[in-house]
py3Dmol code that shows the C-alpha trace and the ligand (Angstrom):
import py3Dmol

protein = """\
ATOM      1  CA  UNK A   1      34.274  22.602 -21.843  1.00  0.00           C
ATOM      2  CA  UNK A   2      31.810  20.196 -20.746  1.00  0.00           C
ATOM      3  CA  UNK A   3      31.051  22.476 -17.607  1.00  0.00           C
ATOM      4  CA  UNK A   4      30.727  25.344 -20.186  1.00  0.00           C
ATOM      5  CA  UNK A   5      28.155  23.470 -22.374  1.00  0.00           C
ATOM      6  CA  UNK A   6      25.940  22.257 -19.356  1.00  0.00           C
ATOM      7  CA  UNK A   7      25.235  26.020 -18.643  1.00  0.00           C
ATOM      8  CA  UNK A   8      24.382  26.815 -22.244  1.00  0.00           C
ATOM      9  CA  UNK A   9      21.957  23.975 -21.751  1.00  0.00           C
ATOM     10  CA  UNK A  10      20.545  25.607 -18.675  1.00  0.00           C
ATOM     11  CA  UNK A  11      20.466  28.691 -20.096  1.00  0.00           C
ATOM     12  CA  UNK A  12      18.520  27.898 -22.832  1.00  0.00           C
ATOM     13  CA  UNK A  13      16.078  25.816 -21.171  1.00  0.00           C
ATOM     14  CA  UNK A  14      15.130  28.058 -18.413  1.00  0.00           C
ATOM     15  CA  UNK A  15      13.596  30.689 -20.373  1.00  0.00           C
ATOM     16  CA  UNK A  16      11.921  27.854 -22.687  1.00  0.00           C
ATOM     17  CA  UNK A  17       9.974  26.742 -19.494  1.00  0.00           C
ATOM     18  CA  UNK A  18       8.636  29.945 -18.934  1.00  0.00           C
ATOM     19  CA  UNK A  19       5.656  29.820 -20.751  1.00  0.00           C
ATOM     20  CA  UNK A  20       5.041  26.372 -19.830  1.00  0.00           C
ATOM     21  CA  UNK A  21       5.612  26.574 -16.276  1.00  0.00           C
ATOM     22  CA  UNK A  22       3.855  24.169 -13.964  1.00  0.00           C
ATOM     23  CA  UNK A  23       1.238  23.134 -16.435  1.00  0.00           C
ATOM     24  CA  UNK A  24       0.680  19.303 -16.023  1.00  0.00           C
ATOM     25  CA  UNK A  25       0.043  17.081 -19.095  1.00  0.00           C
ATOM     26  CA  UNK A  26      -3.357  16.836 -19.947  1.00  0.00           C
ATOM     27  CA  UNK A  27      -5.952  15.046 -22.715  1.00  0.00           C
ATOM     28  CA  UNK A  28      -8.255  16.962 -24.080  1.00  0.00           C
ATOM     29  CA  UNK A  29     -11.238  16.052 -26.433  1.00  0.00           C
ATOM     30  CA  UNK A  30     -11.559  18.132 -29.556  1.00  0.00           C
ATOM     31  CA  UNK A  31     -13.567  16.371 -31.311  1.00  0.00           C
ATOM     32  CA  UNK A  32     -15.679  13.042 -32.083  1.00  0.00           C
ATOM     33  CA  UNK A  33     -12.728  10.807 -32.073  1.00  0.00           C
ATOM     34  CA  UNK A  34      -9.774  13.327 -31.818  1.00  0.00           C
ATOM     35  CA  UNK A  35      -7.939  14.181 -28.819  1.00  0.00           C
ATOM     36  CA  UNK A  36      -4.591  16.335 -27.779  1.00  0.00           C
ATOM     37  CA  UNK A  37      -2.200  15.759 -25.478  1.00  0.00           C
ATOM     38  CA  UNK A  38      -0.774  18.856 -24.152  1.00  0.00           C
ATOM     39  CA  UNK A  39       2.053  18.298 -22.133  1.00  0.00           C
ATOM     40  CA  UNK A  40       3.002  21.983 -21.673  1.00  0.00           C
ATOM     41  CA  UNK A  41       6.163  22.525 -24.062  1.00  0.00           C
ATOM     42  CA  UNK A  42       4.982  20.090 -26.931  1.00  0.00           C
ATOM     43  CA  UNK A  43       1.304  18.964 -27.964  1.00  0.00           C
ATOM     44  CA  UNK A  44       0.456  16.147 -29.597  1.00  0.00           C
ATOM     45  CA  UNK A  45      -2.747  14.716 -31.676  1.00  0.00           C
ATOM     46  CA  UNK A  46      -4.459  11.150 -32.229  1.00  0.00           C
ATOM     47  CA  UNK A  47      -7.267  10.013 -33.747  1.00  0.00           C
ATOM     48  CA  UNK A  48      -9.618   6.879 -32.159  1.00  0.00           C
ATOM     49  CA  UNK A  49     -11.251   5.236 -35.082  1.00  0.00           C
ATOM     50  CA  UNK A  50     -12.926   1.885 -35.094  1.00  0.00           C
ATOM     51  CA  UNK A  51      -9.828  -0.019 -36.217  1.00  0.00           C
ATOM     52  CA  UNK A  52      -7.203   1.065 -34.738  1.00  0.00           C
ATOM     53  CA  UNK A  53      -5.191   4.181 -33.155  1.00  0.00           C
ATOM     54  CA  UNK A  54      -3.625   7.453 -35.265  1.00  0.00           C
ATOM     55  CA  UNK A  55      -0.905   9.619 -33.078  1.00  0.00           C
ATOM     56  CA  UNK A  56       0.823  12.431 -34.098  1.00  0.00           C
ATOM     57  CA  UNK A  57       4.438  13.348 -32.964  1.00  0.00           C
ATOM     58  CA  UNK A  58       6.478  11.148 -30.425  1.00  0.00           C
ATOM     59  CA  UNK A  59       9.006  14.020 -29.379  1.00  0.00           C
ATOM     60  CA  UNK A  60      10.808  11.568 -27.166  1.00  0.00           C
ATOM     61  CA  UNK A  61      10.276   8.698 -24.592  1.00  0.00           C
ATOM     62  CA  UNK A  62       9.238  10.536 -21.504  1.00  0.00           C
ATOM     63  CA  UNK A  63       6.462  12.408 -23.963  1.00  0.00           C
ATOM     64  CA  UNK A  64       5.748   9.189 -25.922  1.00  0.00           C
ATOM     65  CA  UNK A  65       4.583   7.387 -22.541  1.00  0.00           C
ATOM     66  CA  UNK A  66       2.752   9.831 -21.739  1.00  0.00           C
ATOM     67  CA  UNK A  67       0.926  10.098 -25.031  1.00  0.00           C
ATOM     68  CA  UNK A  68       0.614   6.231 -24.974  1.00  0.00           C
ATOM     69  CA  UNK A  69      -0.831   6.312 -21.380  1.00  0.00           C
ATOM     70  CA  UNK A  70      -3.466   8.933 -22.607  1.00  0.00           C
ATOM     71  CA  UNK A  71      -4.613   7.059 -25.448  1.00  0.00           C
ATOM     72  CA  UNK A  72      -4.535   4.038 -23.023  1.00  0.00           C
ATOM     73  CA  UNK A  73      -6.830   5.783 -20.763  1.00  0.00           C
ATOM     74  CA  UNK A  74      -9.524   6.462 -23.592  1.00  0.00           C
ATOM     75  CA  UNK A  75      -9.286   3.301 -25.766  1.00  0.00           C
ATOM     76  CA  UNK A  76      -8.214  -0.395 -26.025  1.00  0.00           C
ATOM     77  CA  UNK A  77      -8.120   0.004 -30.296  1.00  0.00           C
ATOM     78  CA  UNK A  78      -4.863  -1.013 -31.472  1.00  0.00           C
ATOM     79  CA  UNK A  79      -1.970   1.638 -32.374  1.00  0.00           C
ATOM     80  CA  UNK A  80      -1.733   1.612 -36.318  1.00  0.00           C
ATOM     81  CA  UNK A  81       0.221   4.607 -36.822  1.00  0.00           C
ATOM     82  CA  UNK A  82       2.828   6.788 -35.546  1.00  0.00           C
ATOM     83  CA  UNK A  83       3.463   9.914 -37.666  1.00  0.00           C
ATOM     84  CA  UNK A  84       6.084  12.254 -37.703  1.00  0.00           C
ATOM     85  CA  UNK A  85       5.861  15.904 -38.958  1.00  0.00           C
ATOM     86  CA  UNK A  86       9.675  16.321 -39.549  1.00  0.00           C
ATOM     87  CA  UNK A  87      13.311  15.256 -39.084  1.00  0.00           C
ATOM     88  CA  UNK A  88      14.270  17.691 -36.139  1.00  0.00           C
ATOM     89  CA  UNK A  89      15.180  15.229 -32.630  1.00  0.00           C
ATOM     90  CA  UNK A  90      12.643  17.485 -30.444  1.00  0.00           C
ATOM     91  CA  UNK A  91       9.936  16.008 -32.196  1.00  0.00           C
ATOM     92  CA  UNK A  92      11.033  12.766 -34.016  1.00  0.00           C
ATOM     93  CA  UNK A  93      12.355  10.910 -31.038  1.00  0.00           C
ATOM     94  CA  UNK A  94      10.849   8.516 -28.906  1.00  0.00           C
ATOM     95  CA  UNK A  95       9.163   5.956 -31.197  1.00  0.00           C
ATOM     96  CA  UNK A  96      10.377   2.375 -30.106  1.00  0.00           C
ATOM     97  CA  UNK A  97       7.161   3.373 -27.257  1.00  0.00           C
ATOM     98  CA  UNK A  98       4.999   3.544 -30.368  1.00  0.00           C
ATOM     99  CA  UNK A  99       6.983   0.446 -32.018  1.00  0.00           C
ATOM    100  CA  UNK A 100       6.837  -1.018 -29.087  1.00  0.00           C
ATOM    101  CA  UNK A 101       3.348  -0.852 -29.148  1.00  0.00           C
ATOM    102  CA  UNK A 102       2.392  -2.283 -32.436  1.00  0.00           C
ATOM    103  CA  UNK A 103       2.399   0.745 -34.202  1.00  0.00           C
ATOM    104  CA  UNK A 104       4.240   1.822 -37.651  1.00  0.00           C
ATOM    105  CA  UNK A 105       6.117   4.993 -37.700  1.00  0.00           C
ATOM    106  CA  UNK A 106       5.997   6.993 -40.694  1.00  0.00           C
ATOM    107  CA  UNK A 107       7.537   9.680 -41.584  1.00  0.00           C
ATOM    108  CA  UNK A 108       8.164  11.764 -45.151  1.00  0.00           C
ATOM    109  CA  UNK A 109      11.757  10.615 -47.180  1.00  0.00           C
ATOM    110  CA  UNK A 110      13.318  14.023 -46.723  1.00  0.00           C
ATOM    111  CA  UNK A 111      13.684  13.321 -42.628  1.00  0.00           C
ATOM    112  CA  UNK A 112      13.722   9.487 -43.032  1.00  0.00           C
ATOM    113  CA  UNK A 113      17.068  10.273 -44.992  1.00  0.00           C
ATOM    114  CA  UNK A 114      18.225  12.756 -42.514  1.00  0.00           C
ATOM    115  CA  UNK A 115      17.092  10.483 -39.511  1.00  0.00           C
ATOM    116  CA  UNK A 116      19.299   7.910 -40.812  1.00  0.00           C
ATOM    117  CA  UNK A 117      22.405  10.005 -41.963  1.00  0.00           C
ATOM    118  CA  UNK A 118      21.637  11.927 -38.159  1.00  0.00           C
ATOM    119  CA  UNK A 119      21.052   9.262 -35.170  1.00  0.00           C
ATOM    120  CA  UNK A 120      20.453   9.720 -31.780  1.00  0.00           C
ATOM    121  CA  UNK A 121      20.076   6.910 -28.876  1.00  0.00           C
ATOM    122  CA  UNK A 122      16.258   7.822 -28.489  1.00  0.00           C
ATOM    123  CA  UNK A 123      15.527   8.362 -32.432  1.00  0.00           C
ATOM    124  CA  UNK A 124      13.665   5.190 -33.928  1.00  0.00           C
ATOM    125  CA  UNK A 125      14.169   4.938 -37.288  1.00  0.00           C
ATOM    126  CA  UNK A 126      10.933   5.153 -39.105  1.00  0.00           C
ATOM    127  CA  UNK A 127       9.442   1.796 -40.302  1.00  0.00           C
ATOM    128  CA  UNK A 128       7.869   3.333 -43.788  1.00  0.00           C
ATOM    129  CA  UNK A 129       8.535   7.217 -45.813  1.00  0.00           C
ATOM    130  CA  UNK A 130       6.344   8.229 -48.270  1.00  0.00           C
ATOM    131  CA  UNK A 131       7.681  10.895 -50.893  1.00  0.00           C
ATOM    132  CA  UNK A 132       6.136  13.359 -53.347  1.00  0.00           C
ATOM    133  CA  UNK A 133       3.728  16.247 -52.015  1.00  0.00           C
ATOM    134  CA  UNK A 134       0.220  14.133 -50.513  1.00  0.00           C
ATOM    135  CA  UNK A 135      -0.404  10.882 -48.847  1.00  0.00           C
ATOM    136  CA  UNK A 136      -3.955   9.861 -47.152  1.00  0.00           C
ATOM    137  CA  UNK A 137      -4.020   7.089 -44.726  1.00  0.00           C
ATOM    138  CA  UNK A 138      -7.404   5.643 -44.513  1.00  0.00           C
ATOM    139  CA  UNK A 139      -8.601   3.988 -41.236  1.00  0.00           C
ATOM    140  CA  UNK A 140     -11.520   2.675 -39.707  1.00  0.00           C
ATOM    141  CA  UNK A 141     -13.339   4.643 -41.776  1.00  0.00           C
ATOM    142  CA  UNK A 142     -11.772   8.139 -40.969  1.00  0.00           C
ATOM    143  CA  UNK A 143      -9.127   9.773 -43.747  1.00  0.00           C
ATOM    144  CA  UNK A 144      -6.412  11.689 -42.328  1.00  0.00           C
ATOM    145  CA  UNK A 145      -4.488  13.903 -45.237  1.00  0.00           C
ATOM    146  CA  UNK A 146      -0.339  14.152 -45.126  1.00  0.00           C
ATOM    147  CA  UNK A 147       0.356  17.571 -47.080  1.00  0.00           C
ATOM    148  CA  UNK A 148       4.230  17.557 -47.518  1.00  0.00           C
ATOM    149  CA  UNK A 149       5.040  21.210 -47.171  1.00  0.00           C
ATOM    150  CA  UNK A 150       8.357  21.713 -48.827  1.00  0.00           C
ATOM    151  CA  UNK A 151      11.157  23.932 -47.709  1.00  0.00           C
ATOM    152  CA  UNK A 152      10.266  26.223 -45.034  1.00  0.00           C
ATOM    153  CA  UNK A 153      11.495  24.122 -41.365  1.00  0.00           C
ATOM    154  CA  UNK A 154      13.285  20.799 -40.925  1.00  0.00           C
ATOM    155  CA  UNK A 155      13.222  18.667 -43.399  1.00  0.00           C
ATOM    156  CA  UNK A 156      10.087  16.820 -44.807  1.00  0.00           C
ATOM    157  CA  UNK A 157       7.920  19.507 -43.182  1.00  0.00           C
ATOM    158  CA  UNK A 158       3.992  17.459 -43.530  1.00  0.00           C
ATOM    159  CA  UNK A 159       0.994  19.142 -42.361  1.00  0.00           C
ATOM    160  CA  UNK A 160      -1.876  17.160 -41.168  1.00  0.00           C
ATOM    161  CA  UNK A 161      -5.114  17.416 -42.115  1.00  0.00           C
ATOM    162  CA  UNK A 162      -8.607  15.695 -40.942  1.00  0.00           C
ATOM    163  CA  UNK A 163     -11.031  16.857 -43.451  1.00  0.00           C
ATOM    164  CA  UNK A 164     -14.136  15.443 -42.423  1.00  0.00           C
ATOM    165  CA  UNK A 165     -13.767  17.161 -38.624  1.00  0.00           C
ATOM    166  CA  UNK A 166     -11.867  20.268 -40.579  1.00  0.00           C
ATOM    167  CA  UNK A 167      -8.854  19.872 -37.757  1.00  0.00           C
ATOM    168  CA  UNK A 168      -5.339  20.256 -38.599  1.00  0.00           C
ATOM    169  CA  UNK A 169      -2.255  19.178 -36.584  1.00  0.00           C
ATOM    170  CA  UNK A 170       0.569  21.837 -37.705  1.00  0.00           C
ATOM    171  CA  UNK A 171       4.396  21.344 -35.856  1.00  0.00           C
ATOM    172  CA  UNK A 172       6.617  24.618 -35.202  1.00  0.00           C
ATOM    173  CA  UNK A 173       5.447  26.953 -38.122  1.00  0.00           C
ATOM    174  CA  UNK A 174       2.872  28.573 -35.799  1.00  0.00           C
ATOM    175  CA  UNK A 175       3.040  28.499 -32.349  1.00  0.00           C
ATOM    176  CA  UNK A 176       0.419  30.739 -31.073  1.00  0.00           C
ATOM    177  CA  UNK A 177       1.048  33.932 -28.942  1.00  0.00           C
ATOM    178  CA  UNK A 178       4.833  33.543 -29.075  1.00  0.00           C
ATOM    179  CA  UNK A 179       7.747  35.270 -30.403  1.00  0.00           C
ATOM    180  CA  UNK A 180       9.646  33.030 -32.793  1.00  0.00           C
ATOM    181  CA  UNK A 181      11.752  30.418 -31.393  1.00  0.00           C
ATOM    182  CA  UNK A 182      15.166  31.675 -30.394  1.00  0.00           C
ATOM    183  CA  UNK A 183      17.165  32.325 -33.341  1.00  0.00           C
ATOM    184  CA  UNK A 184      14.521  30.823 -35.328  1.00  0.00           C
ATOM    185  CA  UNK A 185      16.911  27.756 -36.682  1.00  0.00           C
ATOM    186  CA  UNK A 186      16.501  25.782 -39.611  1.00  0.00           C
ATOM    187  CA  UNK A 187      13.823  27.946 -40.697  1.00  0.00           C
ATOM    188  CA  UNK A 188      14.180  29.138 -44.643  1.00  0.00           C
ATOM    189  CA  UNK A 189      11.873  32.719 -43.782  1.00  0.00           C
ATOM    190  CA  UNK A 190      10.647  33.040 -47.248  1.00  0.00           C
ATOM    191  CA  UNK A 191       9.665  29.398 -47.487  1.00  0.00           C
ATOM    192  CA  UNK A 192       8.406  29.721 -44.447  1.00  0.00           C
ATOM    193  CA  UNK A 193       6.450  32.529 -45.420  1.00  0.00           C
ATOM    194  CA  UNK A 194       5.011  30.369 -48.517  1.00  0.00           C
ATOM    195  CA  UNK A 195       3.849  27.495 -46.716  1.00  0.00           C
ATOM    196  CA  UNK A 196       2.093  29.642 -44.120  1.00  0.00           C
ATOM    197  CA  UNK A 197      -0.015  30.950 -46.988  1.00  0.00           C
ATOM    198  CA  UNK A 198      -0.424  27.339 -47.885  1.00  0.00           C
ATOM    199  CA  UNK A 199      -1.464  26.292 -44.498  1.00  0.00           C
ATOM    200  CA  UNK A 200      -3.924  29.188 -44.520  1.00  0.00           C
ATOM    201  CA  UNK A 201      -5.341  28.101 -47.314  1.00  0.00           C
ATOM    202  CA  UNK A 202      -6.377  24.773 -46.587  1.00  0.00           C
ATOM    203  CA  UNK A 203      -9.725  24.106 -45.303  1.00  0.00           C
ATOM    204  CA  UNK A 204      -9.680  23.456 -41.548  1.00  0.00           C
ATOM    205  CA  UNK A 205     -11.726  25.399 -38.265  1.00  0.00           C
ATOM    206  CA  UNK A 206      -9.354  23.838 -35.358  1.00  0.00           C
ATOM    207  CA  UNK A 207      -5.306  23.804 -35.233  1.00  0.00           C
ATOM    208  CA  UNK A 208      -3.183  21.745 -32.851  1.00  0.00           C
ATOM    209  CA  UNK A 209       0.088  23.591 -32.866  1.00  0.00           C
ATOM    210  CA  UNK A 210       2.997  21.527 -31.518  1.00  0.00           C
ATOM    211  CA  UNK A 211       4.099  24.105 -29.267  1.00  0.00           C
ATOM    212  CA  UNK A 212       0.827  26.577 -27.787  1.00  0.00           C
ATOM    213  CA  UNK A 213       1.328  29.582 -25.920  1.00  0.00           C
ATOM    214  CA  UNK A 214      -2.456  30.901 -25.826  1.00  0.00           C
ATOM    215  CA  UNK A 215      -2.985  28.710 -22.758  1.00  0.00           C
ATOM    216  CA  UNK A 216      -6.039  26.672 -24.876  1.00  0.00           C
ATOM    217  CA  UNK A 217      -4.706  22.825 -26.216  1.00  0.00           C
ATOM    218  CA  UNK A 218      -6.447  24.369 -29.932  1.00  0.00           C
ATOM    219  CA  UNK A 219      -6.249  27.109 -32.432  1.00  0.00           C
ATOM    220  CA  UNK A 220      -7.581  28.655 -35.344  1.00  0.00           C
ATOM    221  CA  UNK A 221      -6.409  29.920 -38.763  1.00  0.00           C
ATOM    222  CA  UNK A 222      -6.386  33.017 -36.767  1.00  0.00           C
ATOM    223  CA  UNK A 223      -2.874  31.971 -35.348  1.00  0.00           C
ATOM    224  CA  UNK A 224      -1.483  31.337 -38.870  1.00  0.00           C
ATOM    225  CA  UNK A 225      -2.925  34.802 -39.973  1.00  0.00           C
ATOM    226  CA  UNK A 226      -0.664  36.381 -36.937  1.00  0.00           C
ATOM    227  CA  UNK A 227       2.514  34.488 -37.235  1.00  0.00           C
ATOM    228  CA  UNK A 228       2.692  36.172 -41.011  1.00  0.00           C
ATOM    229  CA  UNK A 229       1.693  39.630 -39.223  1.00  0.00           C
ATOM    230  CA  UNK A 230       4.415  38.749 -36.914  1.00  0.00           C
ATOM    231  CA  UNK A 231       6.878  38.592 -39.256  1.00  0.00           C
ATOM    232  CA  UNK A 232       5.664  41.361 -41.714  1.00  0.00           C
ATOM    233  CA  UNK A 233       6.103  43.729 -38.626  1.00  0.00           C
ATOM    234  CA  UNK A 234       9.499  42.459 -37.336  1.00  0.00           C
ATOM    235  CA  UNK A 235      11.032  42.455 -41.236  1.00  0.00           C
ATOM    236  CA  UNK A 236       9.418  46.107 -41.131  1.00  0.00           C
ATOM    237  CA  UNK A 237      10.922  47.384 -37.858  1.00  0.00           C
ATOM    238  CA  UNK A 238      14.437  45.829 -39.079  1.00  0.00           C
ATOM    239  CA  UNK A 239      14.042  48.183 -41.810  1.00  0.00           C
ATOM    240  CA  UNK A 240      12.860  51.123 -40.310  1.00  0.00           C
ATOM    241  CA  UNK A 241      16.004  51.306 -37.954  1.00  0.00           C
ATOM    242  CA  UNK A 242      17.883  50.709 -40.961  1.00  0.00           C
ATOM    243  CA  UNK A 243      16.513  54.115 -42.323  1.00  0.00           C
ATOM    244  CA  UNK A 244      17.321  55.664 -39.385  1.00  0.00           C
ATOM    245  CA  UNK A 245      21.132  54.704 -39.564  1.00  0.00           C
ATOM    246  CA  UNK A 246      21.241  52.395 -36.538  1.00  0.00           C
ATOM    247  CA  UNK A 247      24.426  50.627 -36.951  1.00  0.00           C
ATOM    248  CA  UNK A 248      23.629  47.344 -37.964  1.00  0.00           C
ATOM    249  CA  UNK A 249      24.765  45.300 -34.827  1.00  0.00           C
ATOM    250  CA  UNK A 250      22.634  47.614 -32.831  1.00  0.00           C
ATOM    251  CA  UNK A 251      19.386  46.909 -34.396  1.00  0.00           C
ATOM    252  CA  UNK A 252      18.357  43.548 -33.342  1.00  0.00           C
ATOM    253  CA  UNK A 253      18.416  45.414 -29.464  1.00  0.00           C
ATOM    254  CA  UNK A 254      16.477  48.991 -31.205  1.00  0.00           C
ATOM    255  CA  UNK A 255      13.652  46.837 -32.269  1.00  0.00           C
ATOM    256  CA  UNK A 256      10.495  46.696 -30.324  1.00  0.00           C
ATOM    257  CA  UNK A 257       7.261  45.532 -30.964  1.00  0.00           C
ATOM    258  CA  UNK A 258       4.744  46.899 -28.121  1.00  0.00           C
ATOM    259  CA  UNK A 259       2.245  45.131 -30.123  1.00  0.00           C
ATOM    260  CA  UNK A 260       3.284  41.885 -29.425  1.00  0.00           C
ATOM    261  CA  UNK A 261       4.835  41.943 -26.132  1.00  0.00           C
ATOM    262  CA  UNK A 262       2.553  40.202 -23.589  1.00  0.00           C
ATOM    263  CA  UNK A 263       3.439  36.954 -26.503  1.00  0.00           C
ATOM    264  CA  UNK A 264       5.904  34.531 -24.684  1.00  0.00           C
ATOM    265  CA  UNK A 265       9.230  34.759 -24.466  1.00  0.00           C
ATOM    266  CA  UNK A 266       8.783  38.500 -26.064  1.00  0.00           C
ATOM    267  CA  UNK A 267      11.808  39.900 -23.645  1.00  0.00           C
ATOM    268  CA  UNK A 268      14.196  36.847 -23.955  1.00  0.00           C
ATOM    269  CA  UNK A 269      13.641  36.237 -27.819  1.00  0.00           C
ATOM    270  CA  UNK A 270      13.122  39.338 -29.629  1.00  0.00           C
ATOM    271  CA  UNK A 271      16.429  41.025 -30.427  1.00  0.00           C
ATOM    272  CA  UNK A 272      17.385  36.563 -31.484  1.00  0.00           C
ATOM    273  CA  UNK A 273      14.036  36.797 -33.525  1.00  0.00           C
ATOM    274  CA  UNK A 274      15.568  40.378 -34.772  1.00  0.00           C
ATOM    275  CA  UNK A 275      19.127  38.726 -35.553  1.00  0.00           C
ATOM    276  CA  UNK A 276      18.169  35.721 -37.877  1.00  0.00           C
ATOM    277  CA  UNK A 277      15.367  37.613 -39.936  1.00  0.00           C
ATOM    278  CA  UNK A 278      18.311  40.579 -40.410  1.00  0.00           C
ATOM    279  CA  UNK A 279      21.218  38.287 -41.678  1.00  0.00           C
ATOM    280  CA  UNK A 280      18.465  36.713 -43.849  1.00  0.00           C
ATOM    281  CA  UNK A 281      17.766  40.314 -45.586  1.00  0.00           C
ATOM    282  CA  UNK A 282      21.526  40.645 -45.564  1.00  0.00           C
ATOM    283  CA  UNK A 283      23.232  37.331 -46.826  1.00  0.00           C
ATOM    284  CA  UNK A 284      19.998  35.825 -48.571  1.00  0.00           C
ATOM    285  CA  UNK A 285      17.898  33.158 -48.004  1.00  0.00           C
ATOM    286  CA  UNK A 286      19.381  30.713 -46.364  1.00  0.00           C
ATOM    287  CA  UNK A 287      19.165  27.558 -45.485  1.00  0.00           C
ATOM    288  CA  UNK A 288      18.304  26.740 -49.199  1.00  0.00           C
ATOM    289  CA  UNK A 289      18.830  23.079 -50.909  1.00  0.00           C
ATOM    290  CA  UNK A 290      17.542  22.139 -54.871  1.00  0.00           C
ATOM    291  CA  UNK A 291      14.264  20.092 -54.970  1.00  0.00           C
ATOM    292  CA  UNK A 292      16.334  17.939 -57.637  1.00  0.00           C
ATOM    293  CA  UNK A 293      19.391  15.528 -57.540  1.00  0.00           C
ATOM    294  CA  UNK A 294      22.340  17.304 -59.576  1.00  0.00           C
ATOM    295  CA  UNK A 295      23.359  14.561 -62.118  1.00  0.00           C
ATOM    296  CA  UNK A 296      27.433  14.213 -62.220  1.00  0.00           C
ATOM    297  CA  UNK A 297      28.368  14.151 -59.003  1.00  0.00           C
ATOM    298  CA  UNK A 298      29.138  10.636 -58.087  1.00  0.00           C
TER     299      UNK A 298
END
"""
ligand_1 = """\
1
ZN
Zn 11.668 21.667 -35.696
"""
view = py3Dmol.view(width=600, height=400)
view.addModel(protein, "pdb")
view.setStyle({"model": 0}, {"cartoon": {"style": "trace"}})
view.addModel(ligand_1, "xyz")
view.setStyle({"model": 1}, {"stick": {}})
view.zoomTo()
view.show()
């Protein structure tokens, strides 16, 4: 069993590196006072104002030092603030680094809860969760906007926004010039859907995506715009070879999209992409919770 899981493991993770291969972590200045670090499979974001240090996503220890060592190597300002964009491990782990270093992690209530009720040896519990739809946090003179953006990925899904430098910092809804990820879990499609019209609505000219596969540490609204083409063109496919008769376990293979296969991971993903947005047409939206508390359960 255990033999059987470590090659799942392997199997998963040797396509993943793919796109990343033998790309070393860098820092790259995007703006003024903003930076990236792009450490191949995840990307994160902080902000150098005159009091103190913003970063953005901790994704686990190994990342986190890294992140902490490339702030280190631009500025001696204190670490204020760690935020997190939502509750999944692969992106909320690692902050006792971040603790460790004076900072407070934040995160929104919906993953707070879930990072309680779900532990994991390198998850740090947040220190603060903010609830409802917006938080700012105002430092050193620079406003950074939280924009909680309901169901759609994960739980307590926030956006980040830098109006004055019009940057964003956006976590697994786009990830630019790939397929979807895998089976595309957790993700609610028409939510999904919904808060990428959101996201392309907000005001912003530069994108950090958690996870990049254009081979630049940035992107534009341009990525959003082709992540809903994306998935306009798969949903349509699906149903075309559903007019044709395909049996329906044979259509996630019959799909292709020529259009969008130099994208990473096109080959190894597709027909999974194919799979999850099929069984959504078929069974319904799914995963799906209420935005209130039932009363009369307890
Ligand atoms: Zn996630």
């Amino acid at each position: 069993m255990r033999k059987m899981i470590a090659i799942g493991f392997l199997l998963v993770l040797l396509p993943l590196s793919a796109w990343a291969q033998g790309k070393e972590a860098k820092t790259v200045k995007i703006s003024e006072s903003v930076y990236v670090y792009d450490a191949g499979m995840y990307l994160s974001m902080f902000v150098v104002t005159k009091d103190g240090v913003i970063a953005i996503e901790p994704v686990n220890s190994k990342h986190s030092k890294g992140l902490l060592a490339a702030i280190r190597s631009v500025t001696d300002q204190p670490i204020r603030y760690l935020l997190i964009s939502h509750n999944h491990w692969d992106h909320a782990n690692g902050g006792k680094i971040f603790r460790d270093a004076g900072a407070t992690i934040v995160a929104h209530v919906e993953a707070y809860e879930w990072m309680k009720a779900n532990p994991h040896p390198d998850l740090a519990l947040p220190d603060e969760s903010w609830s409802g739809n917006r938080k700012n946090i105002l430092l050193g003179g620079t406003t950074l906007e939280l924009h909680y953006m309901g169901m759609n990925h994960g739980l307590g899904m926030t956006v980040f926004r830098l109006p004055k430098e019009k940057i964003v910092y956006v976590a697994d809804l786009v990830a630019p010039k790939r397929v979807f990820f895998a089976t595309v879990p957790d993700f609610n499609i028409k939510e999904w859907r919904r808060a990428l019209k959101a996201i392309e609505a907000l005001d912003f000219e530069t994108a950090v995506y958690s996870h990049n596969a254009s081979g630049k540490p940035t992107g534009t609204k341009a990525d959003v715009t082709e992540t809903l083409a994306y998935m306009d063109d798969l949903q349509a496919a699906i149903f075309a070879e559903f007019k044709k008769g395909t049996p329906f376990t044979e259509v996630p293979t019959a799909v292709k999209l020529p259009k969008y296969k130099d994208w990473a991971m096109y080959d190894q993903w597709l027909h999974l992409n194919a799979w999850r947005l099929m069984l959504d047409s078929h069974m319904g939206a799914f995963p799906w919770r209420p935005d209130h508390a039932y009363e009369g359960n307890e």
